[in-house]
Backbone as a printed PyTorch tensor [residue, N CA C, xyz], in Angstrom:
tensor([[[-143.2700,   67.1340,  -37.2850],
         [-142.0730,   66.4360,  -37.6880],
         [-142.4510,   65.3060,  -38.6250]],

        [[-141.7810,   65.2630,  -39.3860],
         [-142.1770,   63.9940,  -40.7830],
         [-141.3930,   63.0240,  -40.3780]],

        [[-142.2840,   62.4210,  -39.9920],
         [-141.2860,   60.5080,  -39.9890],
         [-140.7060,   59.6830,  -41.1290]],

        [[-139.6050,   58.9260,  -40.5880],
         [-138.8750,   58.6480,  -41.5780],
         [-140.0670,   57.2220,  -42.2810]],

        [[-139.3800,   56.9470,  -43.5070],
         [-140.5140,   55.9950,  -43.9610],
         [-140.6210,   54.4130,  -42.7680]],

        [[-139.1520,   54.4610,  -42.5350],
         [-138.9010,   53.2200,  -41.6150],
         [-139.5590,   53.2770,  -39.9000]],

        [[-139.9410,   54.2890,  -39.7510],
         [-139.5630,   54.4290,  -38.4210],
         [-140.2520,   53.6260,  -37.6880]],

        [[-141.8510,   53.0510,  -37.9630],
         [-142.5130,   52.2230,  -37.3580],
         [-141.5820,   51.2120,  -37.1700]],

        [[-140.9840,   50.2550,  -38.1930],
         [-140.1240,   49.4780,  -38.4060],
         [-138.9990,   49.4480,  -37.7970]],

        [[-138.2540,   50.3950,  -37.3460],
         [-137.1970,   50.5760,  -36.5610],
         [-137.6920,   50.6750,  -35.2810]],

        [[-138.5600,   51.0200,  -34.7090],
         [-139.2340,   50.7290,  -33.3530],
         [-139.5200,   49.9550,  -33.1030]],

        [[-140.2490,   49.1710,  -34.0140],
         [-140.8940,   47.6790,  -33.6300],
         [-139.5360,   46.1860,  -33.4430]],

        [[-138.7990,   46.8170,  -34.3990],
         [-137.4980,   46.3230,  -34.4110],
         [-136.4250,   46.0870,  -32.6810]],

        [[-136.6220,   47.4040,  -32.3380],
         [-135.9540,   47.7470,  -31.1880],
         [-136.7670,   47.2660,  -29.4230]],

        [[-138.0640,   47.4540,  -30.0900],
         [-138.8010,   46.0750,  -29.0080],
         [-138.6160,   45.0110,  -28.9180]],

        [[-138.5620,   44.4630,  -29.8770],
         [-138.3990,   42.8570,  -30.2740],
         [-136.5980,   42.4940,  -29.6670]],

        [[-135.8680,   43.6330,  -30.0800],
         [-134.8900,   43.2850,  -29.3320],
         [-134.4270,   43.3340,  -27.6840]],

        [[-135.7870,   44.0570,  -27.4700],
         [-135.5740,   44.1850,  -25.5310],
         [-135.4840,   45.2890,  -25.0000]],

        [[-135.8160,   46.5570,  -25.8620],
         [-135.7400,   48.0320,  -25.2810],
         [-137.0570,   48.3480,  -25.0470]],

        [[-136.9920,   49.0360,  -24.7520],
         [-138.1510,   49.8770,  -24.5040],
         [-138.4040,   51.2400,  -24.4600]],

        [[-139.1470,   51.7020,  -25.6990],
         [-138.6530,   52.8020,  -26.7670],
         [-139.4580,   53.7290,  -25.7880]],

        [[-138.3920,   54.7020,  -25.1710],
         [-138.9480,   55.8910,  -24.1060],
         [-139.5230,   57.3030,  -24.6750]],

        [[-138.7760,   57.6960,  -25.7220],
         [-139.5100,   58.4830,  -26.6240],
         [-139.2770,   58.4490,  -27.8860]],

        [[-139.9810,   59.1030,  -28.5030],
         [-140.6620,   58.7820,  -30.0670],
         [-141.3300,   60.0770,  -30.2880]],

        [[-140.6890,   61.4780,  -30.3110],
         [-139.2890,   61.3270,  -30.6880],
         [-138.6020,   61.7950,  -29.3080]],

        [[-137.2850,   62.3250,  -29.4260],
         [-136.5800,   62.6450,  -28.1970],
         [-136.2160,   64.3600,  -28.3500]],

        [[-136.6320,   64.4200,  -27.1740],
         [-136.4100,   66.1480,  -27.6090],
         [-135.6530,   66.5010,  -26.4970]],

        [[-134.6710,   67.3250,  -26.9720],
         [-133.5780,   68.4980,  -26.5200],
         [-133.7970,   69.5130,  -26.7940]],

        [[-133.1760,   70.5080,  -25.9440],
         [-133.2720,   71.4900,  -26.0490],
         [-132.0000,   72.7270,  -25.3130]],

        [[-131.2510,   72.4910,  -26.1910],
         [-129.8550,   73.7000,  -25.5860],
         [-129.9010,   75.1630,  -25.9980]],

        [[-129.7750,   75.7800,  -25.0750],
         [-130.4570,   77.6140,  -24.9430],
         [-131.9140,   77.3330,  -25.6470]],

        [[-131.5840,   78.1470,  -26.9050],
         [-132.6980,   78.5780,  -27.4560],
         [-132.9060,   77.6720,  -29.0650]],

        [[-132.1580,   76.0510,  -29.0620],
         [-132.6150,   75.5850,  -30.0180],
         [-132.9130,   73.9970,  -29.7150]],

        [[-134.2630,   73.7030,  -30.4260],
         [-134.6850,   72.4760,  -30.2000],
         [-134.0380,   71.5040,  -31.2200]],

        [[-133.9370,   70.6540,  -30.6670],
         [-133.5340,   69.4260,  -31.1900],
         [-134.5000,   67.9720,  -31.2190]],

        [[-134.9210,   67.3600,  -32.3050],
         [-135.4610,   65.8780,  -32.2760],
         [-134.7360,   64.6090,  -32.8370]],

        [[-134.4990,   64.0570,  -32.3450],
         [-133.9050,   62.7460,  -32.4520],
         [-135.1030,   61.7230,  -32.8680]],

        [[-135.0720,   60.8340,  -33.6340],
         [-136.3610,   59.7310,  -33.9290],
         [-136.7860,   58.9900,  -32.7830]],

        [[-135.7700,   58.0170,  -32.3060],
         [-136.3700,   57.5810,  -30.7090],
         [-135.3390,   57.5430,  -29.9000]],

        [[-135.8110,   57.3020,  -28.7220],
         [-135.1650,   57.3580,  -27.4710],
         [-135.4770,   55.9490,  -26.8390]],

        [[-134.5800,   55.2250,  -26.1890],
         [-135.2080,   53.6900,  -25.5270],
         [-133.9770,   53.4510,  -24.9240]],

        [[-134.2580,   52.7510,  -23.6580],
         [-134.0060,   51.9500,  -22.5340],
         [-133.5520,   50.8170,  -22.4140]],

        [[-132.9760,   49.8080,  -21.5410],
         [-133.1070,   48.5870,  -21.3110],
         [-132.2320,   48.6060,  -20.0290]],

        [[-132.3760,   47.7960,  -19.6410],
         [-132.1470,   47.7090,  -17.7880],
         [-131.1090,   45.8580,  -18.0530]],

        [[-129.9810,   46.8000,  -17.4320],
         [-128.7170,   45.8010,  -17.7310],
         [-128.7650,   44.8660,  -16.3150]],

        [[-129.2150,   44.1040,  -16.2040],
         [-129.3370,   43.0500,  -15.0390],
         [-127.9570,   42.7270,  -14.5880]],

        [[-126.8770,   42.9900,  -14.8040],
         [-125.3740,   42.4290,  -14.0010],
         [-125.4040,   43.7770,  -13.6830]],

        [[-125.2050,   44.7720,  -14.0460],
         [-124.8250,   45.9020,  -13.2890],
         [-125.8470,   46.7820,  -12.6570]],

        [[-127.1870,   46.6650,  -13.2440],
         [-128.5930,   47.0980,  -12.2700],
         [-128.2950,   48.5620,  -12.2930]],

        [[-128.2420,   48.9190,  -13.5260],
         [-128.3470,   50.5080,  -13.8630],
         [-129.3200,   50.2710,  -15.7460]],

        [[-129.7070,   51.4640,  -16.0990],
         [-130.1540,   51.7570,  -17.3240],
         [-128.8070,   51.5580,  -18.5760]],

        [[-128.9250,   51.1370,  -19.7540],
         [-128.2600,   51.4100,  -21.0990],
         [-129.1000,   52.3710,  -21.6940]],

        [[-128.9290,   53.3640,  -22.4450],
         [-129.5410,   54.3890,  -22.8590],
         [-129.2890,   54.8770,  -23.8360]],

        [[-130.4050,   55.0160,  -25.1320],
         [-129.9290,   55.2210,  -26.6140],
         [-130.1890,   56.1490,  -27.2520]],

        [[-129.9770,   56.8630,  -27.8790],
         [-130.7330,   57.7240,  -28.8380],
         [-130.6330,   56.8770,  -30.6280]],

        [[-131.6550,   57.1200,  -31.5980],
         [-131.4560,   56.4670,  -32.5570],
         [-131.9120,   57.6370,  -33.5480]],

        [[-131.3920,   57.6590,  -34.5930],
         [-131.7840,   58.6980,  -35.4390],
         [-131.5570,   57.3780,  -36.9390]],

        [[-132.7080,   57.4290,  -37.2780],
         [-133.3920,   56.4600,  -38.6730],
         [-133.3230,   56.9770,  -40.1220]],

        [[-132.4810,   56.4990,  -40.6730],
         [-132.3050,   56.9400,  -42.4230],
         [-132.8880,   55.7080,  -43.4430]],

        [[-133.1790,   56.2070,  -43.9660],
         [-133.7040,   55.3210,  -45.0360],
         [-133.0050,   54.9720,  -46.2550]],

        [[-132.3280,   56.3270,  -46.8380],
         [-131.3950,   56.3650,  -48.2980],
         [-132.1370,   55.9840,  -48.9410]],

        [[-132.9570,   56.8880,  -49.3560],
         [-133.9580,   56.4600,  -50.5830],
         [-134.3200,   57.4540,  -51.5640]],

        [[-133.1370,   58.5980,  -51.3180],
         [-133.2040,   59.8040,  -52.2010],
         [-132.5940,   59.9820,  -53.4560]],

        [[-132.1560,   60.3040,  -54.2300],
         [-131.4650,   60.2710,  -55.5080],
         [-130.3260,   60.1280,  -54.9480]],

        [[-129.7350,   60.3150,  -54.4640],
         [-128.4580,   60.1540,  -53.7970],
         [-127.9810,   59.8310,  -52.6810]],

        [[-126.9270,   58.1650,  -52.5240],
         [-126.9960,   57.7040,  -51.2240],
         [-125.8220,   58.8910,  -50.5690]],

        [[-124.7540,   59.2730,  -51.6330],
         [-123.8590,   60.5280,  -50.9320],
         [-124.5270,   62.0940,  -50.1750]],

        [[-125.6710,   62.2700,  -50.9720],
         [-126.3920,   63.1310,  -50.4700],
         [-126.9230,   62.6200,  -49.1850]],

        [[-127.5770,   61.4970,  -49.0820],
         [-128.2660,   60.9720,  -48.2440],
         [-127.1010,   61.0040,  -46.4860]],

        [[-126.1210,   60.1650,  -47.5950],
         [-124.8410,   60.6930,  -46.0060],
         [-124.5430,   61.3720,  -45.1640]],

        [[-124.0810,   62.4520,  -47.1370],
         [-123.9950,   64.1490,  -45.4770],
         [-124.6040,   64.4730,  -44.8190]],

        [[-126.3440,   63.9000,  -45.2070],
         [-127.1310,   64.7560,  -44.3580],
         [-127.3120,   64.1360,  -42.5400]],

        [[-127.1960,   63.0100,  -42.7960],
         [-126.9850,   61.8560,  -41.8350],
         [-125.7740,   62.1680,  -41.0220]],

        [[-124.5680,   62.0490,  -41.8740],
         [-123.5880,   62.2460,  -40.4670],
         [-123.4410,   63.9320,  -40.1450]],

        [[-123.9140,   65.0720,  -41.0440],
         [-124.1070,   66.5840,  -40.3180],
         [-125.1830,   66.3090,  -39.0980]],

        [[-126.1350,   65.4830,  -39.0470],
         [-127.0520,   65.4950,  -37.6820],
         [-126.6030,   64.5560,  -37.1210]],

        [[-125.5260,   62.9150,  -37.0340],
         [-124.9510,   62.4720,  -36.0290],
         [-123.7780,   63.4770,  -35.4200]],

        [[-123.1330,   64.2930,  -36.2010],
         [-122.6560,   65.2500,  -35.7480],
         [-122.9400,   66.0930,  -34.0710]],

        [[-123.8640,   67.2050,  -34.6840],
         [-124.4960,   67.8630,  -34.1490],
         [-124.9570,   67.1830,  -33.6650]],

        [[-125.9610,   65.8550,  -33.1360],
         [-126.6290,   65.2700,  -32.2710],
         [-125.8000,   64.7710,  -31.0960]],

        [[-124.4320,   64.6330,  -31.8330],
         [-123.5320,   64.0840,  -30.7290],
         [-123.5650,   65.1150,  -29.5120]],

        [[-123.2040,   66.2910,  -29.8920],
         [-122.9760,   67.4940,  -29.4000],
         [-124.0590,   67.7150,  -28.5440]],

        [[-125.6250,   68.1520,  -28.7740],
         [-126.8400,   67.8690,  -28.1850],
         [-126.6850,   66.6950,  -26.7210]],

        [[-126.4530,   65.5200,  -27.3840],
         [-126.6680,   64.6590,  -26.5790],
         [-125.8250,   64.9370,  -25.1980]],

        [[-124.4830,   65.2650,  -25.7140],
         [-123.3590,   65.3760,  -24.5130],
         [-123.8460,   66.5060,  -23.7670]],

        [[-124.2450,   67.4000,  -24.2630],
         [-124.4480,   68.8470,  -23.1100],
         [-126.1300,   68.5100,  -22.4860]],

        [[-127.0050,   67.2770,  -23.1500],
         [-128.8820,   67.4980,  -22.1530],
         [-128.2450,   65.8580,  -21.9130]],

        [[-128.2070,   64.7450,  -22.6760],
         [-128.2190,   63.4900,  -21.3790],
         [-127.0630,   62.4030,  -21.9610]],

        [[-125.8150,   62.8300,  -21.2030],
         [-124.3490,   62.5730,  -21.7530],
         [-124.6490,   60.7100,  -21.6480]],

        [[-125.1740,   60.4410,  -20.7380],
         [-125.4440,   58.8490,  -20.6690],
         [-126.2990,   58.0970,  -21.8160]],

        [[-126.3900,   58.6850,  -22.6590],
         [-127.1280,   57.9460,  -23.8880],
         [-126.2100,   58.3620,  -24.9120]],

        [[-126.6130,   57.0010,  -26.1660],
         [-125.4920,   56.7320,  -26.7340],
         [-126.5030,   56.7220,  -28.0630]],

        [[-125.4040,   57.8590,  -29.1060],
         [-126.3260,   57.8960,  -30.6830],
         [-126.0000,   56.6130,  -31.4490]],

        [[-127.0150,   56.4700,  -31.7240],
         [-126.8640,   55.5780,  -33.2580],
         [-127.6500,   55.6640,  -34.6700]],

        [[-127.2740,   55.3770,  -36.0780],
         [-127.7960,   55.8120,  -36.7460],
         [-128.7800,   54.5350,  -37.0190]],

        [[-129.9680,   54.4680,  -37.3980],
         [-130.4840,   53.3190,  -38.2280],
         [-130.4900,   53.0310,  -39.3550]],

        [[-129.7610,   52.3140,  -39.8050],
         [-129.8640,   52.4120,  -41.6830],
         [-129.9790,   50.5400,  -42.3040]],

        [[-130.7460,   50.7340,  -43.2850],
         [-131.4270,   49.6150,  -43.6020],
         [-130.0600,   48.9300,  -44.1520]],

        [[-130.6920,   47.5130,  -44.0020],
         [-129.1510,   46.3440,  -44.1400],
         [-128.8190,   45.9010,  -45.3880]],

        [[-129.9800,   46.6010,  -46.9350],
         [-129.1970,   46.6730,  -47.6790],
         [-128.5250,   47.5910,  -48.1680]],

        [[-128.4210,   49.0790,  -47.5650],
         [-127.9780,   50.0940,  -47.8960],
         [-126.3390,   49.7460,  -47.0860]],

        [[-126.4410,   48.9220,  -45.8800],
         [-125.3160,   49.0410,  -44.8310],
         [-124.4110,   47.9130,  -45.6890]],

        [[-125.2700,   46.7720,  -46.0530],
         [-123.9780,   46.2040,  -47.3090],
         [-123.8830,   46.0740,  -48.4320]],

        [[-124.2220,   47.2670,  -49.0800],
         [-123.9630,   48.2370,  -50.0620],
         [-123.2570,   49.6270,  -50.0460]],

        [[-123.9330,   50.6280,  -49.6170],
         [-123.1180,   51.4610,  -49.3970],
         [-121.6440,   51.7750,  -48.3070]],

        [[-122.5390,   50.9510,  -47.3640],
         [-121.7200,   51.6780,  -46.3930],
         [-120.3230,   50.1020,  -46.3770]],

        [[-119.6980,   49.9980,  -47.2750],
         [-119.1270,   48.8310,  -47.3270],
         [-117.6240,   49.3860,  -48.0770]],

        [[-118.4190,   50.4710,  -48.9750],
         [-116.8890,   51.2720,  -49.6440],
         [-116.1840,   51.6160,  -48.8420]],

        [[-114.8640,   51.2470,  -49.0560],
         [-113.5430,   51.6350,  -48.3220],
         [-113.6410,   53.0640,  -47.6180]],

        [[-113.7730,   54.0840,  -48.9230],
         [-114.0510,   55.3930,  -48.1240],
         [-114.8700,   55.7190,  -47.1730]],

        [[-115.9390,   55.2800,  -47.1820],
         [-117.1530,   55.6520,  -46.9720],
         [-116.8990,   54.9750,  -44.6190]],

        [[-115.8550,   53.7040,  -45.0680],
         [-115.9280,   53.2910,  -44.0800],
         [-114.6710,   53.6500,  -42.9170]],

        [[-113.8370,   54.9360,  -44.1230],
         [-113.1020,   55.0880,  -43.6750],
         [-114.0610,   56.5640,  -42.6080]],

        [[-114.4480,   56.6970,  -43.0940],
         [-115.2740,   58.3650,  -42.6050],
         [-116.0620,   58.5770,  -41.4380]],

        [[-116.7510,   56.9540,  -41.2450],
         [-117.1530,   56.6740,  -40.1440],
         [-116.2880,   56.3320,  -38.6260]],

        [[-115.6470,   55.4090,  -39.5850],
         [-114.5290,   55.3980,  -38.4660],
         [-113.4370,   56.5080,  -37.4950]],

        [[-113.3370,   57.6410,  -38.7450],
         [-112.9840,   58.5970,  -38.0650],
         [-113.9480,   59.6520,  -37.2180]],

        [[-115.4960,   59.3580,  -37.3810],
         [-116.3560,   60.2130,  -36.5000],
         [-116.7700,   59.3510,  -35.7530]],

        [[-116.2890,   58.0570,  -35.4580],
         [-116.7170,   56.9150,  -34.5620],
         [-118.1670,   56.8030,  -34.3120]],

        [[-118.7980,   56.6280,  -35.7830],
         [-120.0550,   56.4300,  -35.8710],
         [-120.6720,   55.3100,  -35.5000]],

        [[-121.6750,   55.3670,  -34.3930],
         [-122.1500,   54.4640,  -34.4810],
         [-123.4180,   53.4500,  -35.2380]],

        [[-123.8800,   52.3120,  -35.2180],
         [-125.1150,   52.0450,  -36.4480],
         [-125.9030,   50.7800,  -35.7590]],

        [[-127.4730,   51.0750,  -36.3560],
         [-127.9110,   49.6670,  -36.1960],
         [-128.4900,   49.7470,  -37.8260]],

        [[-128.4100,   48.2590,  -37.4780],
         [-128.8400,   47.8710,  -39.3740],
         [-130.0880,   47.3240,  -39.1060]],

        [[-130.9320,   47.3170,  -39.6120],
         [-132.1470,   46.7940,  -39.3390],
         [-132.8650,   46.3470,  -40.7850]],

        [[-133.6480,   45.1920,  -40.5320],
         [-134.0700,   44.5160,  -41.9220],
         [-135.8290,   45.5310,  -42.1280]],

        [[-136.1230,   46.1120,  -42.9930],
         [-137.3380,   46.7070,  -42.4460],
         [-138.7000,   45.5340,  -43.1590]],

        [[-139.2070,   44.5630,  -43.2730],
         [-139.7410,   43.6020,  -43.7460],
         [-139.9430,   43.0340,  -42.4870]],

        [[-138.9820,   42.4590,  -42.0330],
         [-138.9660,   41.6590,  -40.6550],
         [-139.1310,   42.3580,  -39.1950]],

        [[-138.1920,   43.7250,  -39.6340],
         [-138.5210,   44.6330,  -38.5680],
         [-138.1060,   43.9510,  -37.2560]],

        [[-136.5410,   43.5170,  -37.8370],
         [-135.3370,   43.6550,  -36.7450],
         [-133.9400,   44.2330,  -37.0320]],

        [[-133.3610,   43.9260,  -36.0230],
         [-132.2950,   45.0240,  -35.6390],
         [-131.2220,   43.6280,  -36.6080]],

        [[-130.6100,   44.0010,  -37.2920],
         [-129.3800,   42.4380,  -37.7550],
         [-128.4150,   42.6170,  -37.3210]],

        [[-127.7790,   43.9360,  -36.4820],
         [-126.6410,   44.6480,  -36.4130],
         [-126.3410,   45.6840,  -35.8140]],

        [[-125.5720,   45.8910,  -34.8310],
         [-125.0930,   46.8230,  -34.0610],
         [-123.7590,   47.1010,  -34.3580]],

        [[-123.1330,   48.0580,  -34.4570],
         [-122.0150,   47.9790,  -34.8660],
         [-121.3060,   49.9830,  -34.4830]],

        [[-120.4400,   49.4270,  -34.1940],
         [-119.5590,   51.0280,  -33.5160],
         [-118.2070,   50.7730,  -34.6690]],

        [[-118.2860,   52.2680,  -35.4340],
         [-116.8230,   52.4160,  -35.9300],
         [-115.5460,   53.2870,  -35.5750]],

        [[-115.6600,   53.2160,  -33.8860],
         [-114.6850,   53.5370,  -33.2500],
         [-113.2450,   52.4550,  -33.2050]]])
């Protein structure tokens, strides 16, 4: 599996914020097709004394095209959604996408209209600093 260019960065990111990245990558598997997700991580919610549970799938947008770069992104939050709900319904997708692509691209009206209707979720992450700046659900 080819890692994304960020991904160290988005992990190291997601420590620093208090998880604890369980796999790297996350693998599913429904019938007869595998699935990888970039990471998988934890954190243990002290008022309610159960697990929060994530899946993260990491984009970079660094291809000739940030529209290209999209579809390909929300066809696997898609389908990952799907994955996730039928092997471990208690974890929650998110995409990672760097925080100047998130206020740049993802800032167009359309663009934010599209998310909102697949109730995408996102973390923005600075990859330099290699933190998280942003969590954000467009439900």
């Amino acid at each position: 599996m080819a890692r994304d260019k960020y991904h160290q960065a988005v992990k190291t990111a997601l420590q620093k914020a208090g998880w604890n990245v369980t796999h790297d990558p996350l693998r599913l598997q429904i019938e007869s097709i595998p699935v990888l997700i970039d990471l998988g991580a934890e954190r243990l919610i002290a008022a309610e004394r159960n697990d929060e549970k994530i899946a993260i799938e990491i984009k970079t947008f660094g291809g000739n095209s940030d529209i290209n770069d999209f579809h390909v992104a929300l066809g696997q939050y898609l389908n990952y959604q799907v994955f996730l709900h039928e092997a471990e319904s208690n974890r929650t997708l998110f995409i990672a996408v760097p925080e100047d692509t998130w206020f740049d691209f993802f800032q167009n009206r359309v663009i934010q209209k599209i998310c909102q209707q697949h109730k995408i979720r996102f973390l923005v992450y600075n990859s330099l600093l290699e933190e998280v700046i942003l969590w954000t659900s467009s439900s």
